[in-house]
C-alpha positions as CSV (number, residue, x, y, z in Angstrom):
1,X,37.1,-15.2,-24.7
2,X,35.2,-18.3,-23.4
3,X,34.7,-16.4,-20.0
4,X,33.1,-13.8,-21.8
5,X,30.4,-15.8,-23.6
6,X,29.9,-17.5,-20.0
7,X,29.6,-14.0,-18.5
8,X,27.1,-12.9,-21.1
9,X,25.4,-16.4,-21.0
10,X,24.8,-16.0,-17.6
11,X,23.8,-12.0,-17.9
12,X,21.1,-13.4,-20.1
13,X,19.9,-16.2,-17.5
14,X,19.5,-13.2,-15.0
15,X,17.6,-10.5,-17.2
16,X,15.1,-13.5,-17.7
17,X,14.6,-14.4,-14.2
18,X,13.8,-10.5,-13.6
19,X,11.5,-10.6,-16.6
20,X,9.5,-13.6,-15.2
21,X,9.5,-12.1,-11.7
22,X,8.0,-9.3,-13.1
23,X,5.7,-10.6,-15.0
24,X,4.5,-12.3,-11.7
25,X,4.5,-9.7,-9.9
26,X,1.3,-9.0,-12.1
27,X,-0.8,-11.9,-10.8
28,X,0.3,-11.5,-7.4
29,X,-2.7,-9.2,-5.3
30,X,-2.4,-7.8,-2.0
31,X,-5.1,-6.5,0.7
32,X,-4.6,-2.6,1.9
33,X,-7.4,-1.8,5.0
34,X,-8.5,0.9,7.4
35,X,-10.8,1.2,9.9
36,X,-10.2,-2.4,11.5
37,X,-11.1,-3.6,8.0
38,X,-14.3,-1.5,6.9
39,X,-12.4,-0.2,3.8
40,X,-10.6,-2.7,1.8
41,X,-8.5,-2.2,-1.4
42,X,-7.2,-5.0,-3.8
43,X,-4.1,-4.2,-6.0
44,X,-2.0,-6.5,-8.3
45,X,1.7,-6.8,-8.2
46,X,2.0,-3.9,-11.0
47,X,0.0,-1.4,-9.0
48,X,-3.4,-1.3,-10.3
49,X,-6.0,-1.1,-8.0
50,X,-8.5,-4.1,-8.8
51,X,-11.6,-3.4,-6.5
52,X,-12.5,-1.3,-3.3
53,X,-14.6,-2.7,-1.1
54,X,-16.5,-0.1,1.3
55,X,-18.6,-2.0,4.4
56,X,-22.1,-0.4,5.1
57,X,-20.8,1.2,8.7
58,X,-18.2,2.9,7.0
59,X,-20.7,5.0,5.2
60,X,-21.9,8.5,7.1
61,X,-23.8,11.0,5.0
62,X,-22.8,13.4,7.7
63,X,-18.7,12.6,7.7
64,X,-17.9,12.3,3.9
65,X,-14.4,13.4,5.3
66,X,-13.7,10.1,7.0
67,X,-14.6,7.8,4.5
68,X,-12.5,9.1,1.6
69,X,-9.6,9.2,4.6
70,X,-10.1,5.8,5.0
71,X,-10.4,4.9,0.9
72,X,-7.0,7.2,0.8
73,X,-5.1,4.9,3.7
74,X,-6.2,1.6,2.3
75,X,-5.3,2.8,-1.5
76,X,-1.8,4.0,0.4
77,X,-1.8,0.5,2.4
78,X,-2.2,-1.7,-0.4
79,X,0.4,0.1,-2.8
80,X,2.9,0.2,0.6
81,X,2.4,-3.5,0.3
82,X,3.3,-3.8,-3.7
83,X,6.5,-1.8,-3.3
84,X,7.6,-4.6,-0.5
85,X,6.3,-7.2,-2.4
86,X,8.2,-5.8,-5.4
87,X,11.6,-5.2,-3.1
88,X,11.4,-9.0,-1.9
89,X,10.7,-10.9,-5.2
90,X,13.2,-8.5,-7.2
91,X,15.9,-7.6,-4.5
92,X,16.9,-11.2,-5.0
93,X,18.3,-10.0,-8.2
94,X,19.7,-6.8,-7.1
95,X,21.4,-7.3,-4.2
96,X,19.2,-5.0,-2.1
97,X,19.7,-2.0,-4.5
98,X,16.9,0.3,-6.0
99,X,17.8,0.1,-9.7
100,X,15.2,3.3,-10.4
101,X,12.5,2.5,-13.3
102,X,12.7,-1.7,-12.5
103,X,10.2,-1.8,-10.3
C-alpha cells in the first residue's frame, strides 16, 4: 500500500511539472519569416499570433499574391516553431510520445 501512495505521490509531482511547462509555454514567443526576413510573425508558446510585421519592400500593389504567400509561410513558420518548442519542453514528460489534446 505505501508504494501506492508513493506512485500516486509522484503521478501528482509529474501532472504539475506538465502544468507549469504549459503554462510557460504561454510566455515563451518565437519569430516565423519569409522573404529573407521582409515578413515577420510573432507567436506565443500557446499559438496565438501576437504581431505581423510587413517591411515596406514587401509591399507591391501590383503582386497582392506574393505578399499574402509570404504572410501565409511566416504564420506556417512561426506555428512550425511552437509545435517543436512544445515537443522539446513537453517530450521531457512524455517520453517522445504525442499524447493527442496535451499540446
Amino acid at each position: 500500500m505505501n508504494n501506492m501512495n508513493q506512485m500516486m505521490k509522484q503521478v501528482k509531482k509529474m501532472q504539475d511539472q506538465m502544468m507549469k511547462a504549459q503554462e510557460e509555454l504561454e510566455s515563451k514567443v518565437v519569430e516565423g519569416t519569409a522573404g529573407g526576413g521582409v515578413v515577420t510573425v510573432t507567436s506565443n508558446g500557446h499559438k496565438k499570433i501576437l504581431s505581423i510585421a510587413i517591411k515596406p519592400e514587401a509591399v507591391d500593389p501590383e503582386d497582392v499574391e506574393m505578399l499574402q504567400d509570404l504572410v501565409l509561410t511566416a504564420v506556417n513558420d512561426a506555428l512550425a516553431k511552437v509545435d517543436e518548442l512544445a515537443n522539446k519542453d513537453m517530450g521531457k514528460f512524455t517520453g517522445g510520445m504525442k499524447i493527442p489534446g496535451l499540446f
